[in-house]
C-alpha positions in Angstrom: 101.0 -24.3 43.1 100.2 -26.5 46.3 102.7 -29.2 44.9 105.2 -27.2 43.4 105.0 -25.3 47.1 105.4 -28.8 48.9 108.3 -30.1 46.1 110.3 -27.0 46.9 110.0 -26.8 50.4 111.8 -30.6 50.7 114.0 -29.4 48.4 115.1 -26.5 50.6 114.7 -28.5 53.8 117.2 -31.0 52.2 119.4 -28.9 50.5 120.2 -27.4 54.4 121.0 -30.6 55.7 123.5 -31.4 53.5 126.7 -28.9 54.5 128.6 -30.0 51.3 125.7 -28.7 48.8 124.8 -25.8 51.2 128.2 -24.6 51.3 129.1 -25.2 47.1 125.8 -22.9 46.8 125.9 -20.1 49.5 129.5 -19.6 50.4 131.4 -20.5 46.9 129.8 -17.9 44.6 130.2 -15.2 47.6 133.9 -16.0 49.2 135.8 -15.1 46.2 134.0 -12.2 44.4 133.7 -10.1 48.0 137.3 -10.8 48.6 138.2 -9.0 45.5 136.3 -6.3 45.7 137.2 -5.3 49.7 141.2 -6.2 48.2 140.3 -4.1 45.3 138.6 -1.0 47.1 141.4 -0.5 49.1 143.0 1.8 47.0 139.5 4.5 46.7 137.1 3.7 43.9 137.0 0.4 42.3 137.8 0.1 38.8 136.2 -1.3 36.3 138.3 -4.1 35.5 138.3 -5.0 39.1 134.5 -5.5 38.7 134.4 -7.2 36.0 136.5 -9.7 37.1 134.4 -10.3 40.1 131.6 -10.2 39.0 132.3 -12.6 36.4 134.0 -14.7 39.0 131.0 -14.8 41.1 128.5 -15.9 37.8 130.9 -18.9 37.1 130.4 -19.9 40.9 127.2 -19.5 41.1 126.1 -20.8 37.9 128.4 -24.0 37.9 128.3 -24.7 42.3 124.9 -23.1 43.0 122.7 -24.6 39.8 124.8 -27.3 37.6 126.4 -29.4 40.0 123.7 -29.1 43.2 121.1 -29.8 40.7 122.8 -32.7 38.9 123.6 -34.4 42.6 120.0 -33.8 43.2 118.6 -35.5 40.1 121.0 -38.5 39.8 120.3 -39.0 44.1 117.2 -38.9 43.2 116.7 -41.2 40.5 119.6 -43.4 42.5 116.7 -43.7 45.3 113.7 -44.1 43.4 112.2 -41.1 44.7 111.9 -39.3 40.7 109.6 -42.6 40.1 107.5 -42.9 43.2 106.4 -39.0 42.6 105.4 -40.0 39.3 102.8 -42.0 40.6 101.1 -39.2 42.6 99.5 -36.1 41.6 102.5 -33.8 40.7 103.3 -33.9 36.8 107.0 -34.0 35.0 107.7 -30.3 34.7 106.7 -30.2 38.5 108.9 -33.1 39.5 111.5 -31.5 37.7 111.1 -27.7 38.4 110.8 -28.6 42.6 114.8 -29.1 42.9 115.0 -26.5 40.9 113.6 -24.0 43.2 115.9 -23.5 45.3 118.8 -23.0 43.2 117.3 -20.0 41.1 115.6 -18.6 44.7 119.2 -18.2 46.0 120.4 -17.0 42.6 118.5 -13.8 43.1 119.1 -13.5 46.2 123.3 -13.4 46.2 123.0 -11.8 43.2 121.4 -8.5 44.7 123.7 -9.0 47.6 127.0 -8.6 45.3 125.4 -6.4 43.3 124.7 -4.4 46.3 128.6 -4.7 47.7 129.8 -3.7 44.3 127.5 -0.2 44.5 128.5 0.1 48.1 132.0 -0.3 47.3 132.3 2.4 44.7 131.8 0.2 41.5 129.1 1.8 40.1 125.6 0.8 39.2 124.7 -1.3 36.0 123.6 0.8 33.1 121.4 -2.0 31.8 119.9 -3.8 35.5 117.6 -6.1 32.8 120.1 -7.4 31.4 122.3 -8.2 34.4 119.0 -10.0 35.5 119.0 -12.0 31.9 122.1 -13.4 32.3 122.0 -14.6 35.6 118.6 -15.6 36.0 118.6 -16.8 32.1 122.1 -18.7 32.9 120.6 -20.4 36.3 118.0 -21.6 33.2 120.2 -22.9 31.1 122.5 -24.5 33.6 119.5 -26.4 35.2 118.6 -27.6 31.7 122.8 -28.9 31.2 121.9 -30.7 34.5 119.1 -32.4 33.1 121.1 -33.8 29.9 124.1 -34.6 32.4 121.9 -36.8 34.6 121.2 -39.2 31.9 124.7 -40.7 32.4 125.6 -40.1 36.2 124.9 -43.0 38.1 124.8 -41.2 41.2 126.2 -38.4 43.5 129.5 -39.8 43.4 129.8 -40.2 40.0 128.9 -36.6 39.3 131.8 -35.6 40.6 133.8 -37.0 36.9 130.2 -36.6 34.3 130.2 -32.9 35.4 134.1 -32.0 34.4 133.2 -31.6 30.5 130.2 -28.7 31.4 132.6 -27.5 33.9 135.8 -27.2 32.1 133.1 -25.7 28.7 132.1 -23.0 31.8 135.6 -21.6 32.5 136.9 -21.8 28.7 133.6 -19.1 28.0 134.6 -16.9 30.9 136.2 -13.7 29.4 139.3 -14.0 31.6 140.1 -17.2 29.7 138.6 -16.1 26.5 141.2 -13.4 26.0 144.2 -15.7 26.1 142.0 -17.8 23.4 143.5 -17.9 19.7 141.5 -15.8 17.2 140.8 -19.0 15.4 138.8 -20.4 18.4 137.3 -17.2 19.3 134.1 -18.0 17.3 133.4 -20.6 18.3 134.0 -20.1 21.9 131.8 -16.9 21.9 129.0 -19.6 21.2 129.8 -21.3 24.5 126.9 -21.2 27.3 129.5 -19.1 29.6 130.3 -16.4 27.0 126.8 -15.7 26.7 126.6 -15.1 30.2 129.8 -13.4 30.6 128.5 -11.0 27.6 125.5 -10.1 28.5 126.6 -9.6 32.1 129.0 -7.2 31.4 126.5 -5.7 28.8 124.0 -5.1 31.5 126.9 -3.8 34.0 129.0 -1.5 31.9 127.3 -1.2 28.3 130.4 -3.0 26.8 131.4 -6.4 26.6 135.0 -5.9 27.6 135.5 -3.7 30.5 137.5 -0.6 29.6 135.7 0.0 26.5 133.8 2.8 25.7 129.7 1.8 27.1 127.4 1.8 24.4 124.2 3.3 26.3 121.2 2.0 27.6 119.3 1.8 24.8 122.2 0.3 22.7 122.8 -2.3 25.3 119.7 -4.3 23.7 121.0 -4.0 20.3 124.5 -5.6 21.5 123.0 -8.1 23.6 121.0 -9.8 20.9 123.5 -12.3 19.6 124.7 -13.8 23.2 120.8 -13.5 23.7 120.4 -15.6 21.0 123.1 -18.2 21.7 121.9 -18.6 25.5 117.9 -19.6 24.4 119.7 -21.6 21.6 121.5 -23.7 24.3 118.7 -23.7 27.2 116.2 -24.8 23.9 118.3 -27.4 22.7 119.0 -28.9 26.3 115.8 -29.2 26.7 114.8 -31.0 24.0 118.1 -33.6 24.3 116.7 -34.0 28.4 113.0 -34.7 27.0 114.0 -37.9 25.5 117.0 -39.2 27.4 116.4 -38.1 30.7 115.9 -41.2 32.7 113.1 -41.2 36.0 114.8 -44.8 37.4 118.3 -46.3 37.6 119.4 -48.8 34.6 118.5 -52.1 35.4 
């Protein structure tokens, strides 16, 4: 605990001094989310579709800003440097070295997630019917976008070049949102519900409304497990699988 402790406070003492990273994690999943819900309460009660869409704004920004692209920068600068190779020589073990970065990322994921969550209830938009499952798909998709960091490091070079290697998870993120996925043909729907960001998006709305569309009719608390098992499913399937693709091509040092 001593060197996962020491790991993630450098991490967080870093991650401050760098504005660019600071502000893609604190003030890009909060900016646009709270703007549509003050915009949106303006007219008495929020409605559901309202929150929906925020909410699911605000889990794209934070999953994709917050976790996949601060933590990809972080592992490929870190690599870049040599700094992944000296800490291998020292005490702290692989899941250590790995899981300090980390940190951070799924410490602040919590915490702006109970700070929408608490705008949203203090705005009139209700309260979740399922607050475990809200928790599972953030917390769960902070998991599996640090784990499509790890496979994404492999070929980024550095922080610069992160900036291109990232667009493929990125552009995968937005196509799962539900406000994309409802303009997507029914011959793609399939196979877009098994996207990491549909999972998310399902079991988000799950745990918030007890439906996976807003609008539609909630399904209960205790129902909400029953529905949530297949997006439950696909998100361990993707956070399992990236983890065993990053366990043999993640590299500790730059290509010679």
């Amino acid at each position: 605990m001593s060197t996962m402790t020491a790991l993630s406070k450098a991490e967080f003492t870093l991650l401050g001094r760098n504005r660019v990273l600071l502000f893609n994690a604190v003030v890009m999943p909060l900016i646009f989310p709270v703007v549509l819900l003050v915009v949106g309460s303006r007219g008495g009660s929020l409605e559901a579709a309202g929150v929906s869409a925020a909410l699911e704004i605000f889990a794209l920004f934070l999953l994709v800003f917050l976790v996949y692209y601060n933590l990809l920068s972080v592992y490929a600068t870190r690599r870049d440097e040599l700094v992944l190779k000296r800490l291998r020589t020292g005490e702290s073990t692989d899941l250590q070295i790995l899981l300090g970065p980390a940190v951070p990322s799924l410490l602040l994921t919590v915490i702006l997630t109970i700070v929408v969550g608490g705008v949203v209830v203090a705005l009139g938009g209700g309260v979740p019917v399922n607050i475990l499952l809200v928790t599972v798909a953030l917390v769960g998709g902070a998991a599996l976008f640090a784990a499509l960091a790890l496979i994404t490091s492999a070929f980024t070079r550095n922080a610069e070049a992160a900036q291109i290697t990232s667009l493929p998870v990125i552009l995968l993120a937005m196509v799962g949102s539900s406000l994309l996925r409802s303009v997507v043909p029914d011959s793609l729907a399939r196979v877009v519900d098994l996207t990491p960001m549909a999972a998310v998006s399902d079991l988000l709305n799950l745990g918030w409304f007890g439906n996976t569309t807003a609008g539609d009719a909630s399904v209960g608390f205790a129902s909400t497990f029953t529905e949530a098992g297949m997006p439950a499913l696909v998100m361990l399937s993707w956070v399992v699988g990236s983890l065993v693709i990053a366990r043999t091509h993640f590299r500790w040092e730059p290509r010679s």
